[in-house]
C-alpha positions as CSV (number, residue, x, y, z in Angstrom):
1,X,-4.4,-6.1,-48.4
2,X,-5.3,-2.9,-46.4
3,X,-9.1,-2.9,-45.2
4,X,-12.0,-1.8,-46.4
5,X,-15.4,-0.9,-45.4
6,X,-19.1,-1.8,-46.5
7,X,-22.3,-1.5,-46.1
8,X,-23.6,-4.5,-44.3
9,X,-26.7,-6.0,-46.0
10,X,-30.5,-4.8,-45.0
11,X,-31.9,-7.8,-43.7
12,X,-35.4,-8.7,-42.1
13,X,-35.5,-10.4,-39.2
14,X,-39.0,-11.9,-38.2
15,X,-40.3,-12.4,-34.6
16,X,-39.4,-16.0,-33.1
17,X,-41.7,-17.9,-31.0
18,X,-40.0,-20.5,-28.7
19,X,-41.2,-21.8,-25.6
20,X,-43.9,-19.7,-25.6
21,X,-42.0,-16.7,-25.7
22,X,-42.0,-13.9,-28.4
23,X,-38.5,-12.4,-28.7
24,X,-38.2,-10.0,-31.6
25,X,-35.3,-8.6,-33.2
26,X,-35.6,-5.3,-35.1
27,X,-34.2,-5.1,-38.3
28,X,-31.9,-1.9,-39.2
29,X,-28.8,-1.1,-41.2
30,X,-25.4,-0.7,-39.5
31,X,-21.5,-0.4,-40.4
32,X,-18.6,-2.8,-39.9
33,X,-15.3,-2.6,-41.0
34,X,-13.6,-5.8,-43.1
35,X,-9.7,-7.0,-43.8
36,X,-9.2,-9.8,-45.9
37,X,-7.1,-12.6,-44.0
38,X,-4.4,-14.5,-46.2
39,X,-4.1,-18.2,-46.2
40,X,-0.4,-18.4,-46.7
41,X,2.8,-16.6,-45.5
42,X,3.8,-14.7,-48.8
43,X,0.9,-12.4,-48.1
44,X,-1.6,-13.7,-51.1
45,X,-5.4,-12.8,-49.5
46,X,-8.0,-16.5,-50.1
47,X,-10.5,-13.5,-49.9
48,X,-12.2,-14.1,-47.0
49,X,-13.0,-11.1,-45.2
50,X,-13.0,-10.7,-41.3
51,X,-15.6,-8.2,-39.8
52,X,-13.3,-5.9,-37.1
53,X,-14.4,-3.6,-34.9
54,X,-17.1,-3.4,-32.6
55,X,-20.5,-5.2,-33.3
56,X,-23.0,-3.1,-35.3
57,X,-25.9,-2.2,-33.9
58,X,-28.1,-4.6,-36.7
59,X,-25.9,-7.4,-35.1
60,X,-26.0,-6.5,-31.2
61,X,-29.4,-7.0,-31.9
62,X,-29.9,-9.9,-34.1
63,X,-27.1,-11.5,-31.7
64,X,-29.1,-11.2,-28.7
65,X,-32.5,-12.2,-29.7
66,X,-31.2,-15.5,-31.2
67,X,-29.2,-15.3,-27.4
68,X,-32.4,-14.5,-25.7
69,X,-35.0,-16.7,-27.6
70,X,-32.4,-20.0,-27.5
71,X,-32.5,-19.4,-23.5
72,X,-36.0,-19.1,-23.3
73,X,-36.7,-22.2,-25.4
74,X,-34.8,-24.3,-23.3
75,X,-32.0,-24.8,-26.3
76,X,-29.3,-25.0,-24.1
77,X,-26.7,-25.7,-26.7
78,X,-27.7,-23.3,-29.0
79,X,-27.2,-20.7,-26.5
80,X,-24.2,-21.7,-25.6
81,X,-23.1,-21.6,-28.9
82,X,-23.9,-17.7,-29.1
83,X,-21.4,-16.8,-26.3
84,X,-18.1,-16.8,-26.6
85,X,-17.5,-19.2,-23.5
86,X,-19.5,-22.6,-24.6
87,X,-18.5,-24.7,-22.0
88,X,-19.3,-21.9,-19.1
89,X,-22.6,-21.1,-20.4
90,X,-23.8,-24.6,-21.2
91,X,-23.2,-25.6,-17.7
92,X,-24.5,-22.0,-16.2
93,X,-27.5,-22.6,-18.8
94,X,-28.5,-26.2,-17.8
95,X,-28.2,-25.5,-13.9
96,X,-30.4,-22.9,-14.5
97,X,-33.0,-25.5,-15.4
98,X,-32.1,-28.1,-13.1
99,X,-30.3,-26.9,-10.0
100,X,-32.5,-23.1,-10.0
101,X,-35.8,-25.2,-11.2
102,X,-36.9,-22.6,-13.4
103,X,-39.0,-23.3,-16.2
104,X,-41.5,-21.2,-19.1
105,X,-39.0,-18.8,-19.5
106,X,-39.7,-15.8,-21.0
107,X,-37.0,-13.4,-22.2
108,X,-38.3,-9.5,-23.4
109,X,-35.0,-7.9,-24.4
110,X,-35.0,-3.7,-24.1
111,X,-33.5,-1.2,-26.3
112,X,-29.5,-0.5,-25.8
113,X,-28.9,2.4,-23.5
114,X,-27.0,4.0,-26.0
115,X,-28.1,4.2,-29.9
116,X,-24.8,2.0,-31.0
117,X,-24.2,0.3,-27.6
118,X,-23.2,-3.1,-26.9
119,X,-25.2,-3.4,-23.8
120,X,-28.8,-4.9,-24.1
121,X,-31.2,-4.7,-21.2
122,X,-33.7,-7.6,-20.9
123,X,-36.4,-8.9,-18.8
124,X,-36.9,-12.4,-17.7
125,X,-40.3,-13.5,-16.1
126,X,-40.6,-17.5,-15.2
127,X,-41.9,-20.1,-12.8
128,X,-39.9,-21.7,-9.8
129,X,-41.4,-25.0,-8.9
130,X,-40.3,-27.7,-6.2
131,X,-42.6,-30.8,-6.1
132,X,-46.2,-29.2,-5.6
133,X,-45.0,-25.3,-5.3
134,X,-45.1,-23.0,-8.1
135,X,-44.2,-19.6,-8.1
136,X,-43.2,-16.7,-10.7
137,X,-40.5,-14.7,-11.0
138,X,-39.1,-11.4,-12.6
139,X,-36.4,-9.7,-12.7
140,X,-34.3,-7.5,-14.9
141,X,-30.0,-8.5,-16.6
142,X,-28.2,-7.3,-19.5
143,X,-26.2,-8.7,-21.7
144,X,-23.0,-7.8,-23.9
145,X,-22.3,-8.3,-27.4
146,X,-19.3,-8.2,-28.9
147,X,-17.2,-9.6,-31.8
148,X,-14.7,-12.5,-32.0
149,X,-11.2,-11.7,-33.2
150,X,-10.7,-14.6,-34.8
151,X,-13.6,-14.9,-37.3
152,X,-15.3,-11.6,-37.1
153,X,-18.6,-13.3,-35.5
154,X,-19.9,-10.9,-32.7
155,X,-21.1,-13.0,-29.7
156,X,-22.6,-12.5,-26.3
157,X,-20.0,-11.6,-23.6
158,X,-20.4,-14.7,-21.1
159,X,-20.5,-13.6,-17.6
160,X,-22.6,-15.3,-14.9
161,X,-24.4,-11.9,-14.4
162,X,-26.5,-12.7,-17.7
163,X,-27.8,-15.5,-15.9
164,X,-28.8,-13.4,-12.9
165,X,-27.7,-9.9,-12.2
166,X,-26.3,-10.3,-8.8
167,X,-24.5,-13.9,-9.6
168,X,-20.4,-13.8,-9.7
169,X,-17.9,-16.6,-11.0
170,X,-18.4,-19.5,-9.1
171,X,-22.0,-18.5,-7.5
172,X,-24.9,-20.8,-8.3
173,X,-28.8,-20.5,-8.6
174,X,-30.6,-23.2,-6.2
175,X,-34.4,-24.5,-5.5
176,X,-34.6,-26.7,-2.4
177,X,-34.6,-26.6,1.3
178,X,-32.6,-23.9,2.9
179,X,-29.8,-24.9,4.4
180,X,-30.0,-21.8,7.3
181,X,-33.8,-21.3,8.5
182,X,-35.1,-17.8,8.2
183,X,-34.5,-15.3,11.1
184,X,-36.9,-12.4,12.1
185,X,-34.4,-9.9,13.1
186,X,-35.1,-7.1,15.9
187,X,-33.6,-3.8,16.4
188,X,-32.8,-2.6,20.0
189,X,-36.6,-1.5,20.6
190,X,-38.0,-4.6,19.4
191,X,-38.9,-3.3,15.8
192,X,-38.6,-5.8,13.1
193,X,-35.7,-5.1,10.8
194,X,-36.3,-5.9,7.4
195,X,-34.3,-5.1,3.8
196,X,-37.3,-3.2,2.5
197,X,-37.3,-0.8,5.2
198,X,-33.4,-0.7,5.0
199,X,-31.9,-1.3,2.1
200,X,-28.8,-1.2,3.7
201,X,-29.2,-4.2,5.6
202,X,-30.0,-6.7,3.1
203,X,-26.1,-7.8,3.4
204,X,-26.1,-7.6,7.0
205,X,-29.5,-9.6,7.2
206,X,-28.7,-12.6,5.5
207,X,-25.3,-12.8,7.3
208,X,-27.1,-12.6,9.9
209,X,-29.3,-15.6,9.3
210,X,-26.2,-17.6,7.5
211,X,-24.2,-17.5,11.1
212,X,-27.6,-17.6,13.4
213,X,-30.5,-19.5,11.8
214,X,-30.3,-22.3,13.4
215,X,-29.3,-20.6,16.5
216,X,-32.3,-18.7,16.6
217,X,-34.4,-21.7,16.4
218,X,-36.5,-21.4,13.0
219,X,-37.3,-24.0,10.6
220,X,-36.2,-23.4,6.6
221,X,-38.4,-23.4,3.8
222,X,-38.0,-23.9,0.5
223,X,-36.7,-20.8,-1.4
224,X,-34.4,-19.5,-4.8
225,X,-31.2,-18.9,-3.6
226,X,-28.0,-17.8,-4.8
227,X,-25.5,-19.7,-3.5
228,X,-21.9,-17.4,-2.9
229,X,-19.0,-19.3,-4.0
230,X,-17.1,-17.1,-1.3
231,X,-19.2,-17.9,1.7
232,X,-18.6,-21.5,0.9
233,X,-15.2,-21.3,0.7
234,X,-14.7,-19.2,3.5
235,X,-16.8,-21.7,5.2
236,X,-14.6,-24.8,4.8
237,X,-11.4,-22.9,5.0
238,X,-12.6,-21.3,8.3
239,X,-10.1,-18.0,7.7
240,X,-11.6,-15.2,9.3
241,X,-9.0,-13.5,7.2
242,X,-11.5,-14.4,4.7
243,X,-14.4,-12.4,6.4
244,X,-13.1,-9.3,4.0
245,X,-14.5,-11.1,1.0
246,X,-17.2,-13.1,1.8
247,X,-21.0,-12.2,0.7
248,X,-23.8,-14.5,2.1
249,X,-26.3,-16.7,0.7
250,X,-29.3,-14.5,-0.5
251,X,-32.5,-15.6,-1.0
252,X,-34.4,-14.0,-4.1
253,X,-37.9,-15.9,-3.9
254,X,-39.7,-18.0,-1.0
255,X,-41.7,-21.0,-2.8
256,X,-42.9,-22.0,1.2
257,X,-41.9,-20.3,3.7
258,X,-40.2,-21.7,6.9
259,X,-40.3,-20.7,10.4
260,X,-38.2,-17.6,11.6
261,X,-36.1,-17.8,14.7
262,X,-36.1,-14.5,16.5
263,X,-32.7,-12.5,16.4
264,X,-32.0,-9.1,18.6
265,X,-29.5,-7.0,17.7
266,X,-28.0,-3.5,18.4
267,X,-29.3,-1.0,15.8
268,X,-30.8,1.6,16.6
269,X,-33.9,2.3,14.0
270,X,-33.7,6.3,14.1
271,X,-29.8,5.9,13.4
272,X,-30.1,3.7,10.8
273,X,-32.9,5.5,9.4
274,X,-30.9,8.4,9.0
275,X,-27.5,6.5,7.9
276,X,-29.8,5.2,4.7
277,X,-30.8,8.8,4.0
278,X,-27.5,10.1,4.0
279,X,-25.8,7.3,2.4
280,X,-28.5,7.4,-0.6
281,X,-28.3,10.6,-1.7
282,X,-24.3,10.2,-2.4
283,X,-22.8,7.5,-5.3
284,X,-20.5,5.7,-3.1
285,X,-20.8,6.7,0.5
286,X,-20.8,4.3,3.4
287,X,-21.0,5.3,7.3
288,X,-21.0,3.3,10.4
289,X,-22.0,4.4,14.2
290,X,-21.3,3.1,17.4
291,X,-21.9,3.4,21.3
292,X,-18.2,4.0,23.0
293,X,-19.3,2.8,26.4
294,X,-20.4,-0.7,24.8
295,X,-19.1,-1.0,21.3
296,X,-22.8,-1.9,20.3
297,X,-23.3,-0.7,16.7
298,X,-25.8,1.7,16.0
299,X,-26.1,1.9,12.2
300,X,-24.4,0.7,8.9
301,X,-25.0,2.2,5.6
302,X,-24.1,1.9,2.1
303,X,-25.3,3.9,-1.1
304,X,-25.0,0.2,-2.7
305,X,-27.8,-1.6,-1.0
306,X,-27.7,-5.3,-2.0
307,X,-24.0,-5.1,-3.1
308,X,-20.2,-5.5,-0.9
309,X,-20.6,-4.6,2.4
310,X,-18.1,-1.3,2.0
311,X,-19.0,0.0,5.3
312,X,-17.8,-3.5,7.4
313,X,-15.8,-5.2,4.8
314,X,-14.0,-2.7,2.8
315,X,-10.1,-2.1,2.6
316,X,-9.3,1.4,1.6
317,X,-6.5,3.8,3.0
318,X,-8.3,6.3,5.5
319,X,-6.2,9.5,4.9
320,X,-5.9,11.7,7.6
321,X,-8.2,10.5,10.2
322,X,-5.2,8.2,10.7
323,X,-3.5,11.0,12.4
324,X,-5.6,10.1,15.6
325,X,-3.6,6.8,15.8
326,X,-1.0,8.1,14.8
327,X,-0.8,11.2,17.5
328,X,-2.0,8.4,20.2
329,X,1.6,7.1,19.5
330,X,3.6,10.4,19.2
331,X,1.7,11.5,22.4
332,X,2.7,8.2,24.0
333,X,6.3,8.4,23.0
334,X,6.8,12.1,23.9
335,X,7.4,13.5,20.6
336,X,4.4,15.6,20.9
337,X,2.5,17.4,23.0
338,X,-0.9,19.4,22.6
339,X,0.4,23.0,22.7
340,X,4.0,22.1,22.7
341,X,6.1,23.7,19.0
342,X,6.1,21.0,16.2
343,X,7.3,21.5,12.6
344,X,4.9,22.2,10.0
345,X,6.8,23.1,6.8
346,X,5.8,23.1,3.2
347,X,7.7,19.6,2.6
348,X,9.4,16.9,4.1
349,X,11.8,14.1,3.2
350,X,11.6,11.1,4.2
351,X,12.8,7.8,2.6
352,X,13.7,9.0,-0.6
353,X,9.8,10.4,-1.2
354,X,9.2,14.2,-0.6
355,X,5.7,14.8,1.1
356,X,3.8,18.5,1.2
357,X,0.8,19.6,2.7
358,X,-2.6,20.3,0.9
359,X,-1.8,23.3,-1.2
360,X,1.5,23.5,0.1
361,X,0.7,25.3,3.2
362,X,2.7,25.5,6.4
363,X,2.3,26.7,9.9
364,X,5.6,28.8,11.5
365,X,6.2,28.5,14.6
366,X,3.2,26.4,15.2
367,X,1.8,23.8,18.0
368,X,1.2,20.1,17.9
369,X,-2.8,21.3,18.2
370,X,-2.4,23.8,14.9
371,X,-1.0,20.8,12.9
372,X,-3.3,18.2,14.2
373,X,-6.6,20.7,13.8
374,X,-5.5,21.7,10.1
375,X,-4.1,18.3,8.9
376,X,-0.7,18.7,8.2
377,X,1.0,16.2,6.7
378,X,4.5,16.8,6.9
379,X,4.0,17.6,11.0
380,X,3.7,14.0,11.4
381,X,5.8,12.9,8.5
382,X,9.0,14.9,10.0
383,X,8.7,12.1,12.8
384,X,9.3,9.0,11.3
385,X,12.8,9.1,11.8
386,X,12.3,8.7,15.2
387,X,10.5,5.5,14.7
388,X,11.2,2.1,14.4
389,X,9.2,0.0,11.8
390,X,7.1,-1.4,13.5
391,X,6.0,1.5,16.5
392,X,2.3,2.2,14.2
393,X,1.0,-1.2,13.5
394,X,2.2,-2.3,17.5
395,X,0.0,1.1,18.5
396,X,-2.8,0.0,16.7
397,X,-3.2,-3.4,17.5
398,X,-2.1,-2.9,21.2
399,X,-4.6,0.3,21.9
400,X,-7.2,0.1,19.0
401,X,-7.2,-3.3,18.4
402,X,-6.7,-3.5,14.8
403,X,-4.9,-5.6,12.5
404,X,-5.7,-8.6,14.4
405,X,-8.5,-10.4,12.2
406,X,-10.5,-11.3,15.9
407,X,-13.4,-9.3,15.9
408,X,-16.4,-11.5,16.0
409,X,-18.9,-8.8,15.3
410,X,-22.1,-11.3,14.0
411,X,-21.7,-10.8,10.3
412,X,-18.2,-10.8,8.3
413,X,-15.6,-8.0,8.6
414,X,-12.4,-6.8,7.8
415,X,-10.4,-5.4,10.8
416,X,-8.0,-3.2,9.5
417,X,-4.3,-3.3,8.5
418,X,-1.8,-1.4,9.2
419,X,1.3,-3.7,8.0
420,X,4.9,-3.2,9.6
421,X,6.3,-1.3,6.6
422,X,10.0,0.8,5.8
423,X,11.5,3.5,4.4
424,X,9.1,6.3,2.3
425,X,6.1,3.6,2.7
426,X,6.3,3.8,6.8
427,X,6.6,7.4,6.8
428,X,3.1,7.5,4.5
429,X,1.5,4.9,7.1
430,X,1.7,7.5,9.9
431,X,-0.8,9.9,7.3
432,X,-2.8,7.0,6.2
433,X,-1.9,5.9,3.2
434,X,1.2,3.5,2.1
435,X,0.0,-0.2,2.9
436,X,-2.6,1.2,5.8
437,X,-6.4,0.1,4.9
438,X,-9.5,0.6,6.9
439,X,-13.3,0.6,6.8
440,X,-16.1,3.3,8.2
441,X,-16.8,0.6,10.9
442,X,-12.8,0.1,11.7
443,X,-12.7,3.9,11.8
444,X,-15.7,4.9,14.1
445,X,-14.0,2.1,16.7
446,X,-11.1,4.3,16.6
447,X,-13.4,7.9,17.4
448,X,-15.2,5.3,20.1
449,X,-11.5,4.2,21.9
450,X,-10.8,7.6,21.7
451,X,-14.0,8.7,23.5
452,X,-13.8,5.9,25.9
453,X,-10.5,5.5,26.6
454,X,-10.3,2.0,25.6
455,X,-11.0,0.2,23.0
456,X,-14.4,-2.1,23.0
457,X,-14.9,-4.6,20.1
458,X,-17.7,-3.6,17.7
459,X,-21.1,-5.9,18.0
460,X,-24.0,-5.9,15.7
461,X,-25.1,-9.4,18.0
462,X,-24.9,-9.6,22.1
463,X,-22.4,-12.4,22.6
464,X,-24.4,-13.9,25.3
465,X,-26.6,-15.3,22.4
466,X,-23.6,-18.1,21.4
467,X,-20.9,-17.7,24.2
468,X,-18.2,-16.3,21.4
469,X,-15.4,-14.0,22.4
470,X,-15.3,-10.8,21.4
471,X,-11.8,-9.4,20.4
472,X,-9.7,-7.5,23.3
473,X,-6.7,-5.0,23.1
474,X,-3.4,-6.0,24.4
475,X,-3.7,-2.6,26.6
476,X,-5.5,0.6,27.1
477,X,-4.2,3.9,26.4
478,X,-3.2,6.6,29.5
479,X,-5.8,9.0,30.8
480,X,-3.5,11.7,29.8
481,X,-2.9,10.6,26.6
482,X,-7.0,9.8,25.8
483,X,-7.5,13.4,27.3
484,X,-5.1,14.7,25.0
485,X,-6.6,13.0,21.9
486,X,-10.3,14.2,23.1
487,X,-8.9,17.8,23.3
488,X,-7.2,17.4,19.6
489,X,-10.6,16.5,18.2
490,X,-12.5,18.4,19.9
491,X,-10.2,21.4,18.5
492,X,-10.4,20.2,15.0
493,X,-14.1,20.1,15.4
494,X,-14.6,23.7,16.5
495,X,-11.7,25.3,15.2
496,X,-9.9,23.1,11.9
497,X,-10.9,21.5,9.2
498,X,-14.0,19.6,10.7
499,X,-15.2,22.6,12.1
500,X,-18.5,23.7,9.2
501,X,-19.7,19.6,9.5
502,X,-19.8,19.8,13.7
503,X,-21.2,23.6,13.9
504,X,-23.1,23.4,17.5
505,X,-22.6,19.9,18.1
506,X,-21.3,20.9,22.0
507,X,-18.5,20.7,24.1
508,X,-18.6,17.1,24.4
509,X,-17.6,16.2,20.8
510,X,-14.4,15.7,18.7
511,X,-13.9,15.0,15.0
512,X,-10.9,14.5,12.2
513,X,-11.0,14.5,8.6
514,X,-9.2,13.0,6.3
515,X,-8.8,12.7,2.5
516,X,-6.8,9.2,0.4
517,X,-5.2,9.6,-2.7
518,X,-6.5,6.8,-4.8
519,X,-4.8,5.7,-8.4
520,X,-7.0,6.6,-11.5
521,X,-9.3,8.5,-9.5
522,X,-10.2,12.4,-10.0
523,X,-10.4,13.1,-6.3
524,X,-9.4,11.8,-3.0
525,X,-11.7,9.4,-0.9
526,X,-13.0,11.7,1.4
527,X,-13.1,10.3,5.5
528,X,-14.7,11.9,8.4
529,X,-14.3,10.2,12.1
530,X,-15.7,11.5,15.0
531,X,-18.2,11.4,18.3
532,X,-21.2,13.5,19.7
533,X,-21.5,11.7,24.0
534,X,-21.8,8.0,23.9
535,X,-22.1,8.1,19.7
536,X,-19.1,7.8,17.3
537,X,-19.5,7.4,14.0
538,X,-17.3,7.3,10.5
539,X,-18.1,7.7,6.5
540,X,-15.9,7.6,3.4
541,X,-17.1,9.0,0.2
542,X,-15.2,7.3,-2.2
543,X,-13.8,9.6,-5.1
544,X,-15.8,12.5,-2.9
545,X,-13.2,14.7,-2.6
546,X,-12.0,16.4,1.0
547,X,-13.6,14.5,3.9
548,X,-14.9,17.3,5.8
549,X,-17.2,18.6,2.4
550,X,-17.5,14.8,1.3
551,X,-18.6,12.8,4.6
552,X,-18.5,15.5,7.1
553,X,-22.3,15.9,6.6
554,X,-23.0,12.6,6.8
555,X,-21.6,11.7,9.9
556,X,-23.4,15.4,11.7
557,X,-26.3,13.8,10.6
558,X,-25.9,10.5,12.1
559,X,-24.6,11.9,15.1
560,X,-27.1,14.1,15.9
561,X,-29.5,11.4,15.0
562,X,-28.0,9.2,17.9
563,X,-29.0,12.1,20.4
């Protein structure tokens, strides 16, 4: 039979008290829609009708407060019973109790955020307790209702993040003794650096104190952690290849706290300042800086504080700014020169895929320095048939050493990629996209080589402090062709595209822009690499649109903030 619709019963739901917790669901009148299921194959209906659709907002409701006052009265199997993953949430439900030691739960859900929404926000406020310690603790989750194909019965949507908002498949909530002692980490003056100040370096911190707690000579305490499934992993399969992925432990509440060990490291606490500023006012922004003549970073920053580490562990094609690897290579190999002519059409061929330049622009009878200063695409493209395979991810690795997975920076990173790729996909590697991924910290190494004239591993930690090995390059790039590179960026900076973000930045600077095409987004990711004397930095902007409007201003800012 075809479906049908009807009014869902008014129903009055009265306040339950469990556990000591009120959770009270409002009553109201909502709209489902029915079909009538048959119980044999010649299509006769047995009547019973299925509710489809998506949960009504009298049942999001009445579905999470039964949810929310089972949890809170410790009915584990109740609870359970209201998701639509039993056997997950019973065991997430009971090691909440038992592994997390938390106890007098009480659960205040909020109202929907939009009037027939499946999302309900709720607050939790408990107690922690280990032996003799007792401590409370708040914080704020949602949850998700929504309706069972099967029978029609709308359920909560069982994540781990219902538990906790910052827990992910496989993570676990744990009271005990911490396994890493806590670490009282310094910037390069001395100043204590701490997530409250910086948001940004919540991440970073408790990397920190996962690879040098015990280093650094504290004693743990007993805290709430969440324990990353990832770290762990990472941990026994000792991949660095991993590093990309992992997220550190993270303590959310000290029941007695330990001693901290004392940890310097190389951020500089007007750069970072600045960095979180920047970073902040932008939805998915991330920027790194560093010092050229060292490789000590300055600053990391990500509008996400708390979150994935975009800034030293992301994996995203850099666009443009690619072009200075790139042209380190074509300068190298002779098939460019500064103000030598090089081809700039509208469009190029290559490998089957036909490539054009940002509005379809093209520079007649143009130089190496016009193409590089206004991005052109097809200037670098009309090259790759005088490449072998594998000539950019050899120039990379052996100059700017990336691609390697061997930087031992402190805390976990990705180090860049640039796979040996053919045909249209190589030819799209020389503009930064194809298989080609990189980071803001990856990218302002490449501005600091360029600066320096030789690349110098990125460190947030001296390696004197545990004798490791910081990464090398297999060689160092000519004089001439670093001095060509410098006067490239320096001519993009005062006379192409990244000319309005480094206005009166001085002679001694150089800059390149760069914008990634990214599936299912709007607009580009927008890149910006470049240096200001012994400071290079790099952003991304993700879905920010051209890389000079996007993270140009960001990076001015944190290189001007570097001195």
């Amino acid at each position: 039979m075809g479906k049908r619709r009807r009014v869902t019963e008014r129903k009055k739901v009265h306040p339950g008290v469990l556990g000591g917790a009120a959770v009270v669901v409002v009553c109201g009148v909502g709209f489902a829609g029915y079909g009538l299921v048959g119980s044999g194959g010649d299509g006769a209906s047995d009547g019973k009708r299925i509710a489809t659709g998506p949960p009504t907002p009298a049942e999001v409701r009445a579905t999470a407060g039964r949810f929310l006052t089972a949890w809170a009265a410790g009915d584990v199997r109740r609870a359970a019973a209201l998701t639509d993953d039993r056997e997950a949430a019973r065991a997430a439900l009971t090691s909440y109790r038992k592994d997390a030691r938390i106890a007098e739960v009480r659960l205040t859900p909020g109202k929907p955020a939009a009037r027939k929404g499946a999302k309900v926000p709720f607050k939790a406020a408990a107690t922690v307790a280990y032996q003799d310690t007792r401590k409370p603790y708040a914080y704020r989750s949602e949850l998700t209702v929504v309706r069972r194909t099967s029978d029609g019965r709308p359920l909560v949507a069982w994540r781990p993040s219902v538990l906790h908002p910052e827990l992910r498949p496989g993570d676990r909530l744990v009271t005990g003794e911490a396994g890493d002692p806590p670490i009282r980490a310094l910037d390069r003056d001395g100043g204590t650096l701490t997530a409250a100040k910086y948001p940004s370096l919540g991440t970073v911190l408790d990397g920190l104190r996962e690879k040098y707690g015990k280093k650094a000579g504290g004693t743990g305490g007993i805290e709430l952690r969440i324990v990353r499934k990832d770290a762990h992993d990472a941990a026994r399969t000792k991949t660095k290849s991993d590093d990309a992925k992992v997220t550190p432990d993270k303590t959310l509440l000290t029941l007695a706290p330990g001693k901290p060990g004392t940890l310097k490291t190389t951020i500089s606490p007007r750069v970072q300042a600045r960095a979180e500023k920047e970073t902040a006012k932008r939805k998915q922004a991330s920027v790194v800086a560093v010092k050229p003549s060292t490789g000590e970073i300055l600053a990391v920053a990500n509008s996400r504080p708390g979150g994935f580490n975009t800034a030293f562990q992301g994996s995203l094609a850099p666009g443009s700014t690619m072009k200075v690897i790139t042209s380190s290579m074509l300068l190298e190999k002779k098939l460019a020169g500064v103000d030598k002519k090089h081809p700039c059409p509208k469009y190029e061929t290559y490998g089957g895929w036909k490539f054009q330049n940002d509005n379809k622009f093209q520079i007649k009878n143009g130089t190496f320095r016009a193409s590089f200063a206004r991005s052109c695409n097809t200037a670098f493209i009309s090259q790759a048939k005088k490449l072998s395979n594998d000539d950019l991810t050899r120039q990379a690795r052996d100059v700017f050493g990336l691609g390697n997975d061997d930087w031992a920076v402190g805390v976990p990173t990705f180090d860049g990629a640039v796979p040996v790729q053919s045909h249209a996909q190589m030819a799209a590697s020389l503009i930064g996209q194809g298989g080609v991924r990189m980071n803001p910290l990856n990218m302002a190494s490449v501005a600091a080589t360029v600066k320096s004239g030789t690349f110098r591993q990125p460190y947030l930690v001296s390696p004197d402090v545990d004798d490791r090995k910081l990464a090398t390059a297999a060689r160092r790039m000519s004089p001439r062709t670093a001095s060509a590179l410098r006067e490239l960026m320096h001519y993009t900076a005062v006379a192409g595209t990244a000319a309005k973000p480094m206005a009166g930045l001085g002679s001694d600077s150089g800059a390149k822009t760069g914008s990634a095409e990214v599936d299912g987004q709007k607009k580009p990711n927008g890149w910006f690499t470049a240096y200001r004397g012994d400071v290079a930095a790099a952003g991304v902007v993700q879905a920010g649109g051209h890389g000079g409007e996007a993270a140009g201003p960001i990076v001015r800012a944190v290189l001007l903030a570097g001195g």
